[in-house]
BAFILUM-220066 format. One record per residue (C-alpha): x, y, z. Coordinates in steps of 0.05 Angstrom, whole numbers, padded with zeros to 5 digits. Layout:
BAFILUM-220066
<xx X yy Y zz Z>
...
This chain:
BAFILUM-220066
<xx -04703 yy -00563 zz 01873>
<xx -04764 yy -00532 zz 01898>
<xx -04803 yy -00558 zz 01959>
<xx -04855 yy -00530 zz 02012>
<xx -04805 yy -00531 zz 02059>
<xx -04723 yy -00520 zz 02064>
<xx -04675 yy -00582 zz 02039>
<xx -04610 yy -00603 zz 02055>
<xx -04571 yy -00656 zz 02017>
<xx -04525 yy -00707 zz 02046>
<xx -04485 yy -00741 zz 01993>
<xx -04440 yy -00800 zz 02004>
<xx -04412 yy -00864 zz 01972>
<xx -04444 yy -00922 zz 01990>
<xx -04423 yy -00995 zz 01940>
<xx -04399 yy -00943 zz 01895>
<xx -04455 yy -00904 zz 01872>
<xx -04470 yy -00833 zz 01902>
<xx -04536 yy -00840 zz 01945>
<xx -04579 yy -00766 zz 01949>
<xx -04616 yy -00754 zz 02021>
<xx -04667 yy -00705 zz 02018>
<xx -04691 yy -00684 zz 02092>
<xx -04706 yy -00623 zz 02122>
<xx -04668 yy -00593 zz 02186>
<xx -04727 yy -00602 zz 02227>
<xx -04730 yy -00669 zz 02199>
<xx -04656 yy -00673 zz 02218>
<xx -04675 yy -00646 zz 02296>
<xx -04744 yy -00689 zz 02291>
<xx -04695 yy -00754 zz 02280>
<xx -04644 yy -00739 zz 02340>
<xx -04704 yy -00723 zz 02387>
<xx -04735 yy -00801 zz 02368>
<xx -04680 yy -00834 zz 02384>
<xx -04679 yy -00803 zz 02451>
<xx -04756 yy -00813 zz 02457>
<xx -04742 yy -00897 zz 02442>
<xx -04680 yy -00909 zz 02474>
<xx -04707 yy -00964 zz 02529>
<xx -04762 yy -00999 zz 02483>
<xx -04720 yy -01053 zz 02452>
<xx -04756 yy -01114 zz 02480>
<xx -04739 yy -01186 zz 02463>
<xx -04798 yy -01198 zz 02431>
<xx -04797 yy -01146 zz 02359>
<xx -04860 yy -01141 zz 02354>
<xx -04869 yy -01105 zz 02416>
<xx -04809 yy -01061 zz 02403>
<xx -04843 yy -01039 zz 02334>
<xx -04917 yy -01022 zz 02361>
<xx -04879 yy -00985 zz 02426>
<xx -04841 yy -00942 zz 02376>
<xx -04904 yy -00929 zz 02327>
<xx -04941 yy -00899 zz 02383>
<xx -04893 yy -00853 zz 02392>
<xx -04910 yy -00822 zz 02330>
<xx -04977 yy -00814 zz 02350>
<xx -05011 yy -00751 zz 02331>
<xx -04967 yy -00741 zz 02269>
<xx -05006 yy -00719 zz 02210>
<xx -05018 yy -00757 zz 02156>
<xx -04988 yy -00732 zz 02091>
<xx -04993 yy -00759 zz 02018>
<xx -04947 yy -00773 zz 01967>
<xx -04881 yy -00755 zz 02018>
<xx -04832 yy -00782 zz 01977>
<xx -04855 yy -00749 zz 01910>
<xx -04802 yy -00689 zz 01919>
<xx -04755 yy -00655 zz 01867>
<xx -04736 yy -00683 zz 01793>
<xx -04711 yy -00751 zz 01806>
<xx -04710 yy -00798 zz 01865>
<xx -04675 yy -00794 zz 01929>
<xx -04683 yy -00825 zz 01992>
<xx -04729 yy -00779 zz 02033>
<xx -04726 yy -00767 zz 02106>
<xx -04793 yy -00733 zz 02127>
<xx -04816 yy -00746 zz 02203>
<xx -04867 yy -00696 zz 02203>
<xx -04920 yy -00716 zz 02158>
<xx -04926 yy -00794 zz 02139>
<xx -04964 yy -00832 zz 02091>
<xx -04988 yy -00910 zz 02112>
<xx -04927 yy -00933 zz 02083>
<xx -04874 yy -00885 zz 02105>
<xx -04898 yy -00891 zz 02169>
<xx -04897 yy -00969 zz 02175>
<xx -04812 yy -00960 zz 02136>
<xx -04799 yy -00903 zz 02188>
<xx -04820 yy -00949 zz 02245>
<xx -04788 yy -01012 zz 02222>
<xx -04726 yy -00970 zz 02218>
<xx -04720 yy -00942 zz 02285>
<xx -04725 yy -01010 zz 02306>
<xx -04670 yy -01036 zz 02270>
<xx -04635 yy -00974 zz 02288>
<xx -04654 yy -00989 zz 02364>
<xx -04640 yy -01069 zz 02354>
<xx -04568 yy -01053 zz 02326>
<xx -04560 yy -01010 zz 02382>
<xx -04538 yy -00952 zz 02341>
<xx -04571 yy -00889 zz 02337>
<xx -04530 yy -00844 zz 02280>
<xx -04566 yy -00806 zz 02223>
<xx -04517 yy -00843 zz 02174>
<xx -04538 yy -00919 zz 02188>
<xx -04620 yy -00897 zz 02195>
<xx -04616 yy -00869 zz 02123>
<xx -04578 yy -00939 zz 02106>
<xx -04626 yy -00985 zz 02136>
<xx -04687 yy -00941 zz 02109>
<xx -04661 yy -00951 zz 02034>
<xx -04660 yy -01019 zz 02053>
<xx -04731 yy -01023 zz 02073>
<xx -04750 yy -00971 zz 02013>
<xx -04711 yy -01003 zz 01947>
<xx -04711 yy -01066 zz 01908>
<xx -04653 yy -01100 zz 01934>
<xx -04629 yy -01050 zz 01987>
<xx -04606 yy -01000 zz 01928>
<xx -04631 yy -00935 zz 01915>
<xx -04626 yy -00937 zz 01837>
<xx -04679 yy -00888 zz 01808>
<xx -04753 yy -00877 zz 01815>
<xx -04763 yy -00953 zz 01775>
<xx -04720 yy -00979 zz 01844>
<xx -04772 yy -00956 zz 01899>
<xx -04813 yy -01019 zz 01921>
<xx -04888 yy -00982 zz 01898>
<xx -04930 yy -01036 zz 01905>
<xx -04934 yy -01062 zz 01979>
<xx -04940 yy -01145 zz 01960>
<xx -04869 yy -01133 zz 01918>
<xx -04844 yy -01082 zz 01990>
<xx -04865 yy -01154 zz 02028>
<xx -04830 yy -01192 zz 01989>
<xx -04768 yy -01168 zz 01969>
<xx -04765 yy -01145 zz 02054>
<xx -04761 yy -01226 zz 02071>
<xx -04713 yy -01237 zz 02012>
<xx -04674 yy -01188 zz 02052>
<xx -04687 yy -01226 zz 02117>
<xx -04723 yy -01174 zz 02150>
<xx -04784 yy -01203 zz 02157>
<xx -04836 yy -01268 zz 02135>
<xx -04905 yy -01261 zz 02104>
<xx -04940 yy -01309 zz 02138>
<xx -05013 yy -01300 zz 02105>
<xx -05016 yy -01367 zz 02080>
<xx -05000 yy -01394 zz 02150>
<xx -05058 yy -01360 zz 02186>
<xx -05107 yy -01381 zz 02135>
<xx -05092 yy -01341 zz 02068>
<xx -05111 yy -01356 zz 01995>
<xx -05070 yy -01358 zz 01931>
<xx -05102 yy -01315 zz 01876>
<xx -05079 yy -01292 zz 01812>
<xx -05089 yy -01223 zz 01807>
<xx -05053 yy -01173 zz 01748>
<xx -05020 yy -01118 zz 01789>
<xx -05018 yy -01063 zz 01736>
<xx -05044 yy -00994 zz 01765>
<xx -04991 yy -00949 zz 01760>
<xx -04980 yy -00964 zz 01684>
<xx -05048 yy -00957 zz 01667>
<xx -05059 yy -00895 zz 01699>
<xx -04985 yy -00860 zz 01683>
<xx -05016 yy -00795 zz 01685>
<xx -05028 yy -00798 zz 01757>
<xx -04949 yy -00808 zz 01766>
<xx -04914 yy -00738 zz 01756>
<xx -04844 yy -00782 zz 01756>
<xx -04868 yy -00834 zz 01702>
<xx -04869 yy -00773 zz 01648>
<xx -04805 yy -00796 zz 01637>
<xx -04804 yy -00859 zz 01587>
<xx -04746 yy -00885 zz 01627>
<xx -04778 yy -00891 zz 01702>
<xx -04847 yy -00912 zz 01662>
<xx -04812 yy -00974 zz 01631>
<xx -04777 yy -00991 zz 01686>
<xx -04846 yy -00999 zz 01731>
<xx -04875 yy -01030 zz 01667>
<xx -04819 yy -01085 zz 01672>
<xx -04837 yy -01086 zz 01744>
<xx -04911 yy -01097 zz 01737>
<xx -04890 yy -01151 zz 01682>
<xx -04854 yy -01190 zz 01736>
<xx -04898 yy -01186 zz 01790>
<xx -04949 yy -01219 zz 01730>
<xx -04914 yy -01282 zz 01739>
<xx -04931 yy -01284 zz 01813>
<xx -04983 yy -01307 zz 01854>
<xx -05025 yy -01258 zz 01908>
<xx -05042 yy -01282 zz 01983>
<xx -05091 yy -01256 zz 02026>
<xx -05134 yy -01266 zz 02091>
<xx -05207 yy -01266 zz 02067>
<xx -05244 yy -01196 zz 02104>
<xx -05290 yy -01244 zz 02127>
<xx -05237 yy -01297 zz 02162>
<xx -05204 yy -01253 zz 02193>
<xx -05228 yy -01244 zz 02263>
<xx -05232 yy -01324 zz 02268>
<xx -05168 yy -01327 zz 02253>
<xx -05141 yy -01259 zz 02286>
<xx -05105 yy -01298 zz 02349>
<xx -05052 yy -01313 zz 02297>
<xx -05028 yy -01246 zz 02282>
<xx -04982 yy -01210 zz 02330>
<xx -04972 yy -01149 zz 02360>
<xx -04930 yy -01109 zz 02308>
<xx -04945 yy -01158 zz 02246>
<xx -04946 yy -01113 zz 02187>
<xx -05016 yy -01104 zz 02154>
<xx -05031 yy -01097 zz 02083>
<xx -05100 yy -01079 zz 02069>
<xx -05116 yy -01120 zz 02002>
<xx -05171 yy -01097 zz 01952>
<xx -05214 yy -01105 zz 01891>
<xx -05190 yy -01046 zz 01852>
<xx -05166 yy -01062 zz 01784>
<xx -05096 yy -01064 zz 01780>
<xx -05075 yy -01053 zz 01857>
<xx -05053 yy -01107 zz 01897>
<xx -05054 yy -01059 zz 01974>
<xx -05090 yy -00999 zz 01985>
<xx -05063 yy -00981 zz 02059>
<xx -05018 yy -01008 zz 02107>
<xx -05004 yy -01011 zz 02179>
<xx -04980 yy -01040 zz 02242>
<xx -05025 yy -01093 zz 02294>
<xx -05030 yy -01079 zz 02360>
<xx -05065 yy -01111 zz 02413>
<xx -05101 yy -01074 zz 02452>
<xx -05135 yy -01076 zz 02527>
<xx -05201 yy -01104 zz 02494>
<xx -05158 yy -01171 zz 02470>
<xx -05168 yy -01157 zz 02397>
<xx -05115 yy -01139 zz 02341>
<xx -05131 yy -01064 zz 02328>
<xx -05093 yy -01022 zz 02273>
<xx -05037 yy -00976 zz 02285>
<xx -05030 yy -00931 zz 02217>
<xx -05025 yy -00866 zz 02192>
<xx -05094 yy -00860 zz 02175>
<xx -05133 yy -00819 zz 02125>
<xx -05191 yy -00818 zz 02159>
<xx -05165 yy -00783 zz 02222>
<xx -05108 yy -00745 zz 02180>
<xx -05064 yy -00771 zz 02226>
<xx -05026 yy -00830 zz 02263>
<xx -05072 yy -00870 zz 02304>
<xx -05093 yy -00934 zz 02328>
<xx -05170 yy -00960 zz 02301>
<xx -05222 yy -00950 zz 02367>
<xx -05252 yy -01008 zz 02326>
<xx -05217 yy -01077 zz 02321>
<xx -05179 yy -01092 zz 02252>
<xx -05234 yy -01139 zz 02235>
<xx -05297 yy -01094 zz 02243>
<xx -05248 yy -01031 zz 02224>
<xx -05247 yy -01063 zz 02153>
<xx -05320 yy -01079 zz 02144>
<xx -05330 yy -01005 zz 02137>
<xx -05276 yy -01000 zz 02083>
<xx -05305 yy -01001 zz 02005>
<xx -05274 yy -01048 zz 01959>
<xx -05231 yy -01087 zz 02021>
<xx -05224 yy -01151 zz 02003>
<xx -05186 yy -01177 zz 02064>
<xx -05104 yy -01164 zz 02089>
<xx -05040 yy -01190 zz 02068>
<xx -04988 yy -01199 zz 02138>
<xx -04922 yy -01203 zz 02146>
<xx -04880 yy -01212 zz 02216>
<xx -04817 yy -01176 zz 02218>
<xx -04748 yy -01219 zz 02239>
Protein backbone atom coordinates (compact mmCIF):
# COMPACT_ATOMS: atom_id res chain seq x y z
CA UNK A 1 0.00 0.00 0.00
CA UNK A 2 1.27 3.29 -0.89
CA UNK A 3 0.43 6.49 1.09
CA UNK A 4 1.92 10.11 1.65
CA UNK A 5 2.86 9.17 4.81
CA UNK A 6 4.16 5.75 6.79
CA UNK A 7 1.30 3.01 7.82
CA UNK A 8 1.04 0.57 10.32
CA UNK A 9 -1.64 -2.16 10.47
CA UNK A 10 -3.30 -3.47 13.53
CA UNK A 11 -5.23 -6.58 12.78
CA UNK A 12 -7.58 -8.31 15.17
CA UNK A 13 -10.74 -10.42 15.48
CA UNK A 14 -13.60 -8.68 16.28
CA UNK A 15 -17.50 -10.92 15.81
CA UNK A 16 -15.33 -13.05 13.73
CA UNK A 17 -14.21 -11.17 10.90
CA UNK A 18 -10.59 -9.64 10.74
CA UNK A 19 -10.96 -5.75 11.00
CA UNK A 20 -7.75 -3.66 9.08
CA UNK A 21 -6.65 -0.22 10.99
CA UNK A 22 -4.78 1.95 8.93
CA UNK A 23 -3.10 4.88 11.12
CA UNK A 24 0.06 6.38 11.13
CA UNK A 25 2.60 6.40 14.26
CA UNK A 26 2.14 9.97 14.64
CA UNK A 27 -1.45 9.27 14.39
CA UNK A 28 -0.76 6.57 17.01
CA UNK A 29 1.29 9.44 19.39
CA UNK A 30 -1.43 12.22 18.15
CA UNK A 31 -4.24 9.74 19.80
CA UNK A 32 -2.37 9.12 23.31
CA UNK A 33 -1.57 12.90 23.55
CA UNK A 34 -5.78 13.64 23.16
CA UNK A 35 -6.68 11.64 25.62
CA UNK A 36 -4.43 13.33 27.98
CA UNK A 37 -5.48 16.77 26.53
CA UNK A 38 -9.56 15.72 27.47
CA UNK A 39 -9.21 13.83 30.45
CA UNK A 40 -11.45 16.33 32.89
CA UNK A 41 -14.12 17.46 30.18
CA UNK A 42 -16.71 14.79 30.68
CA UNK A 43 -19.60 16.96 31.87
CA UNK A 44 -23.09 15.71 32.63
CA UNK A 45 -24.54 17.42 30.02
CA UNK A 46 -22.91 15.62 26.33
CA UNK A 47 -23.29 18.19 24.54
CA UNK A 48 -20.91 20.21 26.36
CA UNK A 49 -18.43 17.36 26.64
CA UNK A 50 -18.49 17.13 22.65
CA UNK A 51 -17.98 21.01 21.70
CA UNK A 52 -15.09 21.09 24.80
CA UNK A 53 -13.31 18.20 23.00
CA UNK A 54 -13.83 19.71 19.26
CA UNK A 55 -12.03 22.76 20.31
CA UNK A 56 -9.34 21.01 21.14
CA UNK A 57 -8.72 20.20 17.72
CA UNK A 58 -8.69 23.58 16.81
CA UNK A 59 -6.15 24.65 14.31
CA UNK A 60 -6.07 21.19 12.64
CA UNK A 61 -6.03 21.38 8.95
CA UNK A 62 -8.61 20.50 6.99
CA UNK A 63 -7.93 17.58 4.65
CA UNK A 64 -10.10 15.89 1.90
CA UNK A 65 -11.03 12.61 1.09
CA UNK A 66 -8.96 11.11 4.53
CA UNK A 67 -10.37 7.90 4.38
CA UNK A 68 -9.75 7.22 0.59
CA UNK A 69 -6.34 5.26 1.36
CA UNK A 70 -4.92 1.97 -0.16
CA UNK A 71 -6.97 -0.79 -2.32
CA UNK A 72 -9.88 -1.63 -0.22
CA UNK A 73 -11.42 -0.23 2.92
CA UNK A 74 -10.13 -0.07 6.35
CA UNK A 75 -10.95 1.83 9.23
CA UNK A 76 -8.67 4.91 9.13
CA UNK A 77 -7.18 6.64 12.03
CA UNK A 78 -5.89 10.09 10.85
CA UNK A 79 -5.80 13.00 13.64
CA UNK A 80 -3.86 15.26 11.65
CA UNK A 81 -5.78 16.39 8.84
CA UNK A 82 -9.77 16.07 9.02
CA UNK A 83 -12.52 16.42 6.67
CA UNK A 84 -16.18 17.86 8.11
CA UNK A 85 -17.11 14.48 8.67
CA UNK A 86 -14.10 12.83 10.19
CA UNK A 87 -13.85 15.50 12.35
CA UNK A 88 -17.46 15.46 13.73
CA UNK A 89 -16.81 10.83 14.04
CA UNK A 90 -13.35 11.65 15.67
CA UNK A 91 -15.06 13.95 18.21
CA UNK A 92 -18.05 11.95 18.93
CA UNK A 93 -15.57 9.21 19.64
CA UNK A 94 -13.40 10.68 22.18
CA UNK A 95 -16.44 11.36 23.92
CA UNK A 96 -17.62 8.07 24.11
CA UNK A 97 -14.14 7.07 24.79
CA UNK A 98 -14.11 9.81 27.70
CA UNK A 99 -17.97 8.81 28.78
CA UNK A 100 -16.92 5.03 29.11
CA UNK A 101 -14.09 6.20 31.00
CA UNK A 102 -11.64 4.27 28.97
CA UNK A 103 -8.96 5.67 27.14
CA UNK A 104 -7.14 2.52 25.12
CA UNK A 105 -6.28 2.68 21.31
CA UNK A 106 -8.22 -0.71 20.99
CA UNK A 107 -11.89 0.44 22.20
CA UNK A 108 -11.46 4.17 20.20
CA UNK A 109 -10.92 2.22 16.88
CA UNK A 110 -14.14 0.02 18.10
CA UNK A 111 -16.40 2.84 18.88
CA UNK A 112 -15.13 4.82 15.65
CA UNK A 113 -16.27 1.76 13.34
CA UNK A 114 -19.30 2.10 15.10
CA UNK A 115 -19.85 5.68 14.31
CA UNK A 116 -18.26 5.00 10.60
CA UNK A 117 -20.24 1.62 9.30
CA UNK A 118 -23.73 0.53 8.59
CA UNK A 119 -24.55 -1.34 11.55
CA UNK A 120 -21.32 -0.93 13.57
CA UNK A 121 -19.41 -3.34 10.95
CA UNK A 122 -16.69 -2.53 8.89
CA UNK A 123 -17.65 -4.72 5.81
CA UNK A 124 -16.11 -3.13 2.60
CA UNK A 125 -16.15 0.24 0.97
CA UNK A 126 -20.31 -0.44 0.18
CA UNK A 127 -20.40 -0.58 4.45
CA UNK A 128 -19.08 3.10 5.16
CA UNK A 129 -22.15 5.31 5.97
CA UNK A 130 -21.32 8.01 2.70
CA UNK A 131 -24.18 9.94 2.75
CA UNK A 132 -24.59 11.97 6.08
CA UNK A 133 -28.81 11.64 6.38
CA UNK A 134 -28.16 7.54 6.18
CA UNK A 135 -24.62 8.36 9.03
CA UNK A 136 -27.78 10.13 11.12
CA UNK A 137 -29.79 7.57 10.88
CA UNK A 138 -28.35 4.42 11.25
CA UNK A 139 -26.19 6.48 14.48
CA UNK A 140 -29.86 6.64 16.43
CA UNK A 141 -30.68 3.06 15.30
CA UNK A 142 -27.54 2.45 17.22
CA UNK A 143 -28.68 4.64 20.09
CA UNK A 144 -26.12 7.10 19.89
CA UNK A 145 -27.94 9.84 19.11
CA UNK A 146 -31.75 11.46 17.90
CA UNK A 147 -32.35 13.64 14.83
CA UNK A 148 -34.53 15.94 16.11
CA UNK A 149 -35.11 18.26 12.88
CA UNK A 150 -38.66 17.67 12.75
CA UNK A 151 -38.97 18.72 16.44
CA UNK A 152 -37.40 22.14 16.01
CA UNK A 153 -39.44 22.95 13.04
CA UNK A 154 -38.18 20.65 10.06
CA UNK A 155 -39.94 19.60 6.78
CA UNK A 156 -40.44 16.19 5.16
CA UNK A 157 -39.32 16.24 1.47
CA UNK A 158 -38.77 13.65 -0.94
CA UNK A 159 -35.65 14.06 -2.39
CA UNK A 160 -33.62 11.06 -4.71
CA UNK A 161 -30.24 10.74 -2.99
CA UNK A 162 -28.21 9.40 -5.97
CA UNK A 163 -24.78 11.32 -6.39
CA UNK A 164 -22.25 8.98 -5.97
CA UNK A 165 -23.78 6.57 -8.64
CA UNK A 166 -24.23 9.05 -11.08
CA UNK A 167 -20.99 10.45 -10.91
CA UNK A 168 -18.87 6.90 -10.32
CA UNK A 169 -16.00 8.35 -11.92
CA UNK A 170 -15.38 10.73 -9.17
CA UNK A 171 -15.07 7.51 -6.78
CA UNK A 172 -11.56 5.86 -7.35
CA UNK A 173 -13.09 2.79 -5.04
CA UNK A 174 -16.40 2.38 -7.11
CA UNK A 175 -14.15 1.14 -10.26
CA UNK A 176 -14.84 -1.94 -8.83
CA UNK A 177 -18.41 -3.33 -9.94
CA UNK A 178 -18.71 -4.88 -6.52
CA UNK A 179 -18.35 -1.57 -4.10
CA UNK A 180 -20.40 0.37 -7.10
CA UNK A 181 -23.44 -2.02 -6.66
CA UNK A 182 -23.31 -2.14 -3.29
CA UNK A 183 -23.77 1.97 -2.96
CA UNK A 184 -26.25 1.55 -5.85
CA UNK A 185 -28.32 -0.84 -3.49
CA UNK A 186 -27.66 1.76 -0.95
CA UNK A 187 -28.94 4.74 -2.85
CA UNK A 188 -31.96 2.40 -3.82
CA UNK A 189 -32.87 2.17 -0.16
CA UNK A 190 -32.42 5.45 0.94
CA UNK A 191 -35.17 6.08 -2.29
CA UNK A 192 -37.76 4.70 -0.12
CA UNK A 193 -37.14 7.33 2.52
CA UNK A 194 -38.17 10.58 3.30
CA UNK A 195 -35.55 13.84 3.83
CA UNK A 196 -35.98 16.41 6.87
CA UNK A 197 -34.64 19.63 7.10
CA UNK A 198 -34.68 23.14 8.88
CA UNK A 199 -35.60 25.67 6.19
CA UNK A 200 -32.10 28.29 5.79
CA UNK A 201 -34.54 30.81 6.34
CA UNK A 202 -36.23 29.36 9.80
CA UNK A 203 -33.44 28.76 11.24
CA UNK A 204 -32.41 31.57 13.44
CA UNK A 205 -36.19 31.76 14.71
CA UNK A 206 -35.99 28.64 15.68
CA UNK A 207 -32.09 28.42 16.71
CA UNK A 208 -32.93 28.41 20.77
CA UNK A 209 -33.82 24.80 20.08
CA UNK A 210 -30.55 23.47 19.06
CA UNK A 211 -27.91 22.75 21.63
CA UNK A 212 -24.55 23.20 22.22
CA UNK A 213 -22.86 20.12 20.51
CA UNK A 214 -26.07 19.09 18.27
CA UNK A 215 -24.65 17.69 15.19
CA UNK A 216 -25.21 19.87 11.99
CA UNK A 217 -25.82 18.76 8.57
CA UNK A 218 -25.72 21.37 6.08
CA UNK A 219 -28.64 20.31 3.52
CA UNK A 220 -28.58 21.44 -0.22
CA UNK A 221 -30.07 21.71 -3.66
CA UNK A 222 -27.48 19.79 -5.55
CA UNK A 223 -28.84 16.98 -7.52
CA UNK A 224 -28.42 13.86 -5.97
CA UNK A 225 -26.79 14.92 -2.45
CA UNK A 226 -28.72 14.93 0.50
CA UNK A 227 -25.49 17.03 2.96
CA UNK A 228 -22.81 18.93 1.69
CA UNK A 229 -20.85 19.68 5.15
CA UNK A 230 -21.17 18.93 8.59
CA UNK A 231 -20.37 20.13 11.97
CA UNK A 232 -20.80 20.66 15.59
CA UNK A 233 -23.11 23.83 17.40
CA UNK A 234 -21.70 25.74 19.80
CA UNK A 235 -22.87 28.57 21.63
CA UNK A 236 -20.94 31.17 21.83
CA UNK A 237 -20.42 34.52 24.16
CA UNK A 238 -22.72 36.51 21.62
CA UNK A 239 -25.85 33.95 22.64
CA UNK A 240 -26.13 32.55 19.14
CA UNK A 241 -25.49 28.86 17.86
CA UNK A 242 -22.22 29.32 15.82
CA UNK A 243 -20.51 26.35 13.86
CA UNK A 244 -17.69 24.29 15.06
CA UNK A 245 -16.29 22.31 11.72
CA UNK A 246 -13.43 21.54 9.89
CA UNK A 247 -13.94 24.12 7.42
CA UNK A 248 -12.94 24.56 3.81
CA UNK A 249 -12.95 27.91 3.83
CA UNK A 250 -10.31 28.42 6.55
CA UNK A 251 -8.48 25.01 5.64
CA UNK A 252 -8.84 24.21 8.97
CA UNK A 253 -10.87 23.46 12.25
CA UNK A 254 -12.70 26.43 13.46
CA UNK A 255 -15.65 27.86 14.84
CA UNK A 256 -17.85 30.45 12.28
CA UNK A 257 -17.04 34.36 13.61
CA UNK A 258 -20.59 34.52 12.04
CA UNK A 259 -23.60 32.81 13.70
CA UNK A 260 -24.85 29.40 11.99
CA UNK A 261 -27.75 31.29 10.62
CA UNK A 262 -26.05 34.26 8.80
CA UNK A 263 -22.87 31.75 8.24
CA UNK A 264 -25.21 29.87 5.82
CA UNK A 265 -26.71 32.77 3.91
CA UNK A 266 -23.32 33.08 2.30
CA UNK A 267 -23.27 29.40 1.28
CA UNK A 268 -24.48 28.68 -2.62
CA UNK A 269 -27.02 26.10 -3.11
CA UNK A 270 -27.79 25.75 1.07
CA UNK A 271 -31.02 24.96 1.43
CA UNK A 272 -31.21 24.83 5.25
CA UNK A 273 -29.60 21.92 8.05
CA UNK A 274 -30.55 18.63 9.13
CA UNK A 275 -29.70 18.15 13.38
CA UNK A 276 -29.21 15.50 15.36
CA UNK A 277 -28.46 15.48 19.35
CA UNK A 278 -26.18 12.87 20.47
CA UNK A 279 -27.40 10.37 23.60
Amino acid sequence: MKTFYSIFFVIFVNYSFAQQITCSPADKQAFEDRTIEIDGLLESDFGKTLTAIGKTFIGIPYVAKTLEIGETESLVVNLHGLDCTTFVENVLAFGLLLKEGKSDFDSFTDILETIRYKDGRLDGYGSRLHYFSEWISNNEQKGLLKEITAEIGGIEINKEINFMGTHRDLYPFLKDDENFNKIRATEMALKERTFCYLPQEQIEANEHLIKTGDIIALATSIDGLDVTHTGIATREKDGRIHLLHASTGAMEVEVTKLPLADYLKKIKKNTGIMVARPL
